[in-house]
KEVEX-481633 format. One line per 3 residues: number of its first residue (from 1); their letters; for each residue x, y, z of C-alpha. Coordinates in nm, 2 decimals, m for minus. Layout:
BEGIN
NUM> a> X/Y/Z | ...
END
This chain:
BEGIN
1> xxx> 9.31/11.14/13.02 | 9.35/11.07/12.65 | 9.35/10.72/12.48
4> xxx> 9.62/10.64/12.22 | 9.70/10.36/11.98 | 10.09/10.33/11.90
7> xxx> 10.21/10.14/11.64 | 10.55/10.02/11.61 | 10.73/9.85/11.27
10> xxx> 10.91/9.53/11.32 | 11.31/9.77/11.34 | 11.12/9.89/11.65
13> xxx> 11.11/9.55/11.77 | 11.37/9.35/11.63 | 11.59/9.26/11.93
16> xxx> 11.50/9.21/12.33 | 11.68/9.51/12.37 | 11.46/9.74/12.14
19> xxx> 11.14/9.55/12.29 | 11.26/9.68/12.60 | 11.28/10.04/12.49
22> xxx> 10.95/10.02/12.36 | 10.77/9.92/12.71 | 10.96/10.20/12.88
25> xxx> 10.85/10.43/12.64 | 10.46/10.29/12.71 | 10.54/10.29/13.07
28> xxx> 10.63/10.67/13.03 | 10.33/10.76/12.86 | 10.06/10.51/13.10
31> xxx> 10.21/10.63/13.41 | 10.15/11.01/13.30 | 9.79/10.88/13.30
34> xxx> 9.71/10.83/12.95 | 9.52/10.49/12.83 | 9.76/10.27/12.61
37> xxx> 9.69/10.03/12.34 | 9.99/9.90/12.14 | 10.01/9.68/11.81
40> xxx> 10.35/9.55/11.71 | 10.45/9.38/11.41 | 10.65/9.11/11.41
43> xxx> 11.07/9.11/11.50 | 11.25/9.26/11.18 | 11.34/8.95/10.93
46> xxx> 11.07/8.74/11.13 | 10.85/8.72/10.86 | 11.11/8.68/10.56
49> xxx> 11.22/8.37/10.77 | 10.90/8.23/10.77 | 10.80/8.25/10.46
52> xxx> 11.12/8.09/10.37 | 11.06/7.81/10.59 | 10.73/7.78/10.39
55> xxx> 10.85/7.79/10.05 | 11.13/7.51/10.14 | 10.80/7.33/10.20
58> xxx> 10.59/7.43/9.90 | 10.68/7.66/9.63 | 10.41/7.83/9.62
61> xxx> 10.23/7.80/9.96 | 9.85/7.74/10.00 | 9.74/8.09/10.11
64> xxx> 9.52/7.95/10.39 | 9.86/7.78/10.54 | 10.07/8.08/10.45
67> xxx> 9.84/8.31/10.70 | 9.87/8.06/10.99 | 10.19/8.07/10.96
70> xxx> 10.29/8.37/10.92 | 10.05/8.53/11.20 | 10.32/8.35/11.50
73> xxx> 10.56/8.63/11.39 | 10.39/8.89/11.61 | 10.21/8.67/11.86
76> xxx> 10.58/8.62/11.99 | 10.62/9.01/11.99 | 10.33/9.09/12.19
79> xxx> 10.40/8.82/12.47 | 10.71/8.94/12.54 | 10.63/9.30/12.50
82> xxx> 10.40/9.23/12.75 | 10.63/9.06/12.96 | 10.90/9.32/12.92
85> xxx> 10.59/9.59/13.10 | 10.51/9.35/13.34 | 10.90/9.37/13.43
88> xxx> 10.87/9.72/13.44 | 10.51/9.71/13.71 | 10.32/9.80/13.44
91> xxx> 9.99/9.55/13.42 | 9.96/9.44/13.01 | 9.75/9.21/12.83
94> xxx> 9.82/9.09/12.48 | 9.61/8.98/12.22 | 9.61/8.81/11.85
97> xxx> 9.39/8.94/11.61 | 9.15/8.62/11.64 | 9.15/8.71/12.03
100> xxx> 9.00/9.07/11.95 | 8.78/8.93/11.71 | 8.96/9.17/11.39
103> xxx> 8.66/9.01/11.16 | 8.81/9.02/10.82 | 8.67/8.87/10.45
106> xxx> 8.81/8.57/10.41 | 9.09/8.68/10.13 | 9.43/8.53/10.26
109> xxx> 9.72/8.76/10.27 | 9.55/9.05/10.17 | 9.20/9.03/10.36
112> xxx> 9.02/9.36/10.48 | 8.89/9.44/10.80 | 8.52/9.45/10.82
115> xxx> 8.45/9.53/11.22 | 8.64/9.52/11.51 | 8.49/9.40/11.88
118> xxx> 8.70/9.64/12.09 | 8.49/9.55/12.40 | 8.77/9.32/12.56
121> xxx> 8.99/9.60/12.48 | 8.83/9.84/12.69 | 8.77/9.66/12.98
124> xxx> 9.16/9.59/13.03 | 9.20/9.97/12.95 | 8.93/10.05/13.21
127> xxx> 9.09/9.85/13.46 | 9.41/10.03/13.41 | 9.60/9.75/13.18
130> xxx> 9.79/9.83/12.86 | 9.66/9.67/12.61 | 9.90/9.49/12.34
133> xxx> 9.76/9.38/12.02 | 9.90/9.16/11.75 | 9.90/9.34/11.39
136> xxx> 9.85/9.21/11.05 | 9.62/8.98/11.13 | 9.27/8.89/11.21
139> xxx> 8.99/8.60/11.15 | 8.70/8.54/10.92 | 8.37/8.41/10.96
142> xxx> 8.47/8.09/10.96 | 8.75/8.15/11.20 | 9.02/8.11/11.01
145> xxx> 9.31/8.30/11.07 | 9.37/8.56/10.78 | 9.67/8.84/10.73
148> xxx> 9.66/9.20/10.56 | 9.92/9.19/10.38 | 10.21/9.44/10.32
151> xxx> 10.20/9.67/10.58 | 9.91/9.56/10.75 | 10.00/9.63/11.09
154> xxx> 9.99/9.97/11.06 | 9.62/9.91/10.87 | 9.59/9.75/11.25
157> xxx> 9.65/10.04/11.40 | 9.47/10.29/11.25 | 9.16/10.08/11.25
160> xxx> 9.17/9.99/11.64 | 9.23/10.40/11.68 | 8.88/10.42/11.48
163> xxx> 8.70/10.16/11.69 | 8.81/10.30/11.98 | 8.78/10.66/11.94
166> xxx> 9.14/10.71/12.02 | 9.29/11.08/12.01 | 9.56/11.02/11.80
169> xxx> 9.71/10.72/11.65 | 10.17/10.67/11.67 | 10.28/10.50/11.43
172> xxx> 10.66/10.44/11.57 | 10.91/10.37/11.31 | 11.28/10.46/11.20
175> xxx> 11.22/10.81/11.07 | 11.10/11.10/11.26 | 10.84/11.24/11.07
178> xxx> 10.77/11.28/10.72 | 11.01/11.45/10.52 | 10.94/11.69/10.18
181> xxx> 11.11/11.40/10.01 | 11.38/11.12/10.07 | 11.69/11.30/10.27
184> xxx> 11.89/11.01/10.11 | 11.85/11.15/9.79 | 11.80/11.56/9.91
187> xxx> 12.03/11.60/10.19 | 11.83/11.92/10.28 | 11.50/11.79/10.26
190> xxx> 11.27/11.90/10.57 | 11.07/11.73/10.78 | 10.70/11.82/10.80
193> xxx> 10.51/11.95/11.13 | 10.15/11.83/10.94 | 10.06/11.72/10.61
196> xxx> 9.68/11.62/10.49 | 9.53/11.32/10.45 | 9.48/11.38/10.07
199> xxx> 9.87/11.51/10.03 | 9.96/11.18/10.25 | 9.77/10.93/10.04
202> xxx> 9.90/11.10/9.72 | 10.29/11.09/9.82 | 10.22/10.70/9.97
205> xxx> 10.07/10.66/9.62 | 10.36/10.81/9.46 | 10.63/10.58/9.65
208> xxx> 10.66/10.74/9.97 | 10.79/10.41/10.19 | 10.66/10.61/10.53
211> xxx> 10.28/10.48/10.56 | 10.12/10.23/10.38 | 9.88/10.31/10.17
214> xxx> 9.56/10.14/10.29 | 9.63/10.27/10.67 | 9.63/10.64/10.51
217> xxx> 9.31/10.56/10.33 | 9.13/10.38/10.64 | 9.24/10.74/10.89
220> xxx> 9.09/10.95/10.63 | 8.77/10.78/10.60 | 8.72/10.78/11.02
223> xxx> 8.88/11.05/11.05 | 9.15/10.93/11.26 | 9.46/11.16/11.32
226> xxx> 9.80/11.02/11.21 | 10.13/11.11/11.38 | 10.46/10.97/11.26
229> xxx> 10.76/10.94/11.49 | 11.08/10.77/11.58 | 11.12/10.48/11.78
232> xxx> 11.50/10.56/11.85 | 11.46/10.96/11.89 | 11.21/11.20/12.13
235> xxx> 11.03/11.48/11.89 | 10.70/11.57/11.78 | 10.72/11.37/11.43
238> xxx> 10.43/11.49/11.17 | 10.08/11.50/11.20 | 9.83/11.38/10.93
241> xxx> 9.49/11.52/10.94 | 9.25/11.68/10.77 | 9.31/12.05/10.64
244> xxx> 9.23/12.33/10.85 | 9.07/12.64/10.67 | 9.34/12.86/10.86
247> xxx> 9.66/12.67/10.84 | 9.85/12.89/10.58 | 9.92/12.63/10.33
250> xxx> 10.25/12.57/10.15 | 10.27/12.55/9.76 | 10.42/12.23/9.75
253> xxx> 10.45/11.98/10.03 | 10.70/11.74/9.90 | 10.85/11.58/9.60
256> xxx> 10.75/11.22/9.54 | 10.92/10.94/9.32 | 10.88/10.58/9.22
259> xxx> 11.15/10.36/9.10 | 10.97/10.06/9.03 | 10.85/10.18/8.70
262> xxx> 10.80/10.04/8.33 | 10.65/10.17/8.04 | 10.49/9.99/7.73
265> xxx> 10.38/10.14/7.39 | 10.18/9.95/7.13 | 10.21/10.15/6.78
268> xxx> 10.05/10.17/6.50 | 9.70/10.05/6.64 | 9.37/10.10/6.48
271> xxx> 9.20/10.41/6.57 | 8.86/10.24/6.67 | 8.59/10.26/6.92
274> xxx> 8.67/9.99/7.19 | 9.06/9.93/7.16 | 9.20/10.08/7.50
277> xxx> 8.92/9.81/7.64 | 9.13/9.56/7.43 | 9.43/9.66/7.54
280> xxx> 9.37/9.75/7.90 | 9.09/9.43/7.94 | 9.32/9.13/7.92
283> xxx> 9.58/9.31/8.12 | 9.35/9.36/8.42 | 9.25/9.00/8.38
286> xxx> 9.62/8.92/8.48 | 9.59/9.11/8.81 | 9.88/9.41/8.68
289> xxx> 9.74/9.73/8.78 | 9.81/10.02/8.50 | 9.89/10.37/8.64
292> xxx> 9.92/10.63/8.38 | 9.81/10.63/8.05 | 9.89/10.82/7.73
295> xxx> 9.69/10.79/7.39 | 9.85/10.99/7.08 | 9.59/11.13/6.78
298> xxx> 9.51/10.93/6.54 | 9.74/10.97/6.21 | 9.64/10.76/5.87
301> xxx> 9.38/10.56/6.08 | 9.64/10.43/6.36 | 9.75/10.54/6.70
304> xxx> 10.01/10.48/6.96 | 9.89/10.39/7.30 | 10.16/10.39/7.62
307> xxx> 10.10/10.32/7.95 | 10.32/10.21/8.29 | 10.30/9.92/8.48
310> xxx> 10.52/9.85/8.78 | 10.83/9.64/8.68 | 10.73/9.34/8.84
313> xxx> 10.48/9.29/8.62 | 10.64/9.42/8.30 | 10.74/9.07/8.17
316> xxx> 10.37/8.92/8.25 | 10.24/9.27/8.06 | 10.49/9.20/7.76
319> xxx> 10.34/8.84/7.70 | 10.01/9.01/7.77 | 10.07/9.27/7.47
322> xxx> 10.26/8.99/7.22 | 9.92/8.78/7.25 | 9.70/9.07/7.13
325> xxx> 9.91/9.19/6.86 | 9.75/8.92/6.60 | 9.38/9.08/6.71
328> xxx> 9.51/9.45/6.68 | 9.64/9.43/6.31 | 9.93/9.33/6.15
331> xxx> 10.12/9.66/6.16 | 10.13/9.67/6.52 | 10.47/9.69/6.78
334> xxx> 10.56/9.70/7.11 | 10.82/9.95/7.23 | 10.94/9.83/7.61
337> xxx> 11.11/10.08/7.82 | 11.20/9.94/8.16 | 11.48/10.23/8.24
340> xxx> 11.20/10.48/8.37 | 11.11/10.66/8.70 | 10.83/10.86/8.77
343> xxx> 10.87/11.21/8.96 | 10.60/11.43/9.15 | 10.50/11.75/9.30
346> xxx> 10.24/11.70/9.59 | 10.05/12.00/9.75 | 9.67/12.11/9.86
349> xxx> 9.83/12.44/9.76 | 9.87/12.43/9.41 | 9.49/12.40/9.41
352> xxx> 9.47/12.80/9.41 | 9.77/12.88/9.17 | 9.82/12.83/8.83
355> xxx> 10.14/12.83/8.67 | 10.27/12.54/8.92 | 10.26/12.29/8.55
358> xxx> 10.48/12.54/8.39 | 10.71/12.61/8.64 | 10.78/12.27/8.68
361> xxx> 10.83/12.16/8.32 | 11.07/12.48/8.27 | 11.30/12.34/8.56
364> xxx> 11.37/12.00/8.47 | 11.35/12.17/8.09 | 11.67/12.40/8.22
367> xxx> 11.80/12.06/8.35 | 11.81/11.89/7.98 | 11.55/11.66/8.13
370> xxx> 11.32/11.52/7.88 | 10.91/11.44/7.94 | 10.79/11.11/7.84
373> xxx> 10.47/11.11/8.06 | 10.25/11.38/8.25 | 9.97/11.26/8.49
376> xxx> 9.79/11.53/8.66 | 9.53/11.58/8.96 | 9.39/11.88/9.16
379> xxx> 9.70/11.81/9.43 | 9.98/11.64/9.21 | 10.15/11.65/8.88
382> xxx> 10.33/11.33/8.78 | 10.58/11.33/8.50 | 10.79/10.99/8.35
385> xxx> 11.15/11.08/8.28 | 11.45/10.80/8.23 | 11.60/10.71/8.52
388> xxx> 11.92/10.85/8.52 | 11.80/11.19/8.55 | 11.56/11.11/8.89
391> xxx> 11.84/11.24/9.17 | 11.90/11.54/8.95 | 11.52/11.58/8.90
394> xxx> 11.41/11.57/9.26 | 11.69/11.80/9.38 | 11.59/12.04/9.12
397> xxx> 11.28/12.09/9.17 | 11.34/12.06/9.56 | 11.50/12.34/9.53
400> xxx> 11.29/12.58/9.33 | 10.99/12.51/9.47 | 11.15/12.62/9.83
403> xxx> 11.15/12.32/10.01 | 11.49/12.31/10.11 | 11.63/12.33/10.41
406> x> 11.75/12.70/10.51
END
């Protein structure tokens, strides 16, 4: 008898219809004998609605309301999940995240788990129920209700799979796997039987949609193995786990990109101890995280110092930059550059082979594709190009790096 935690995304539940689906699929697997616990998210749009509903009220909502709020979305999916297997014969109980005692720090919208009490939970599994837990949510100290924040009920789900041991944790959503990269942009992109935790985290960093982020981070760190599949289709999806010393390891797994890119450049800034923590300090204050970062050599006592920020926060960076201009020196300028995307290679593999740089910088070079950036790691090369060129880089390098489809 195994014990599994599946996971499914608010498309997997956004009608009575698909609910339905869902609890035969449950059924399936609890009558083959296997112990069930389920978290749902709440109906597709739910949560959109109410934070509309909350914002017609206050325009920026108190964050403490916000998370009351916004946790009814999936206490309504797990009730009638649960009624849909009681329907079915098939003995549920649901829970909210309060109700499993999900003990969380007391940040609304984006609070962290701390510990779960999963000893409710395996009573009902003991007794031969299926178990049906509300994600995105949990409660502090204080008992206050608090939320996760984007994604969170899939951080839900991998973290009740690591309380409880479970064999493998579903997550359930409308792809059936993970693919080498998005088949919307490379029609003959492949899906992946397994990929690593650290290749996982990399391409969810990159701007992978499939997982989010902080679930990816929390399996790796219990060790809890991952499988993506379809909610609308039977297969095996892909499996993320930890690297086996005899899998026979691919190059390149997948090609990653990000849209949501900006890029800023300060020039002509004093070459001097201390002026990236100048730069970089009062931009951090204003909660915009930095991801790559390029420093030219000094010339005549001056540098030019670029880095990317995500284009939400390129206008807040801007005014950030135009009010340290004065302190920097008079010859100082900032060149914006919001028409950017940033493109990756992601593979474990590339670990043991050199030459994978220069292979890639000659094929978007045979491409007329310029390099404004590089960012590098042991399992990823990140380059910044201008965004017309993304489709045309991804396919090329699809391509030559053999991921296509045969």
């Amino acid at each position: 008898m195994a014990l599994y935690v599946y996971k499914f995304g608010g498309t997997s539940v956004g009608t009575v219809e698909r609910i339905k689906a869902v609890a035969e699929k449950v059924k399936k697997s609890h009558d083959a004998g296997d112990q069930i616990v389920v978290v749902v998210s709440a109906m597709s749009g739910e949560t959109n609605r109410l934070v509309g509903l909350a914002k017609e009220m206050q325009p920026q909502p108190t964050d403490r309301e916000l998370d009351v709020l916004l946790s009814t979305g999936e206490q309504v999916t797990i009730a009638l999940l649960s009624m849909a297997l009681h329907q079915l014969g098939c003995e549920a109980r649901s829970y909210t995240g309060a109700q499993v005692r999900i003990l969380t720090d007391s940040a609304h919208t984006k609070a962290r788990i701390r510990e779960i009490d999963e000893a409710n939970m395996r009573a009902d599994l003991d007794a031969g129920r299926v178990v049906v837990v509300a994600g995105f949510q949990g409660v502090d100290e204080r008992g206050d209700i608090t939320t996760l924040g984007r994604g969170g009920s899939d951080t839900t789900g991998v973290a009740l799979a690591a309380a409880l041991k479970a064999d493998e944790c579903h997550i359930y959503t409308d792809v059936d796997g993970v693919y080498t990269t998005d088949p919307r942009v490379v029609p003959k992109a492949r899906r992946l039987d397994r990929i690593t935790f650290e290749e996982m985290l990399e391409m969810a960093s990159l701007g992978s949609k499939v997982l989010q982020i902080r679930s990816v981070e929390f399996a790796g760190k219990y060790n809890v193995k991952l499988r993506v599949l379809s909610s609308f289709m039977e297969g095996n999806g892909t499996l993320i786990t930890y690297e086996e010393s005899e899998m026979e390891r691919a190059l390149i797994s997948g090609i990653a990109f990000n849209r949501d890119e900006a890029k800023l450049t300060l020039t002509g800034v004093p070459d001097l101890p201390g002026v990236a923590s100048k730069i970089l300090g009062p931009i951090a204050a204003e909660n915009i995280e930095v991801d790559m970062i390029v420093q030219n050599i000094s010339a005549n006592g001056t540098t030019d110092f670029t880095f990317t920020v995500n284009r939400n926060d390129f206008a807040r960076a801007q005014n950030v930059l135009e009010g340290l201009r004065a302190d920097l020196g008079g010859n100082t300028a900032i060149i914006s550059d919001s028409s950017i995307v940033k493109v990756s290679i992601v593979g474990v593999g590339m670990r043991s082979h050199a030459g994978i740089a220069s292979t890639m910088f000659k094929v978007l070079a045979d491409e007329g594709i310029n390099i404004q950036m590089i960012s590098t790691s042991e399992i990823k090369i990140s380059v910044v190009v201008d965004e017309k060129y993304l489709e045309l880089a991804v396919r090329a390098l699809h391509k030559a790096f053999g991921l296509d489809q045969d």
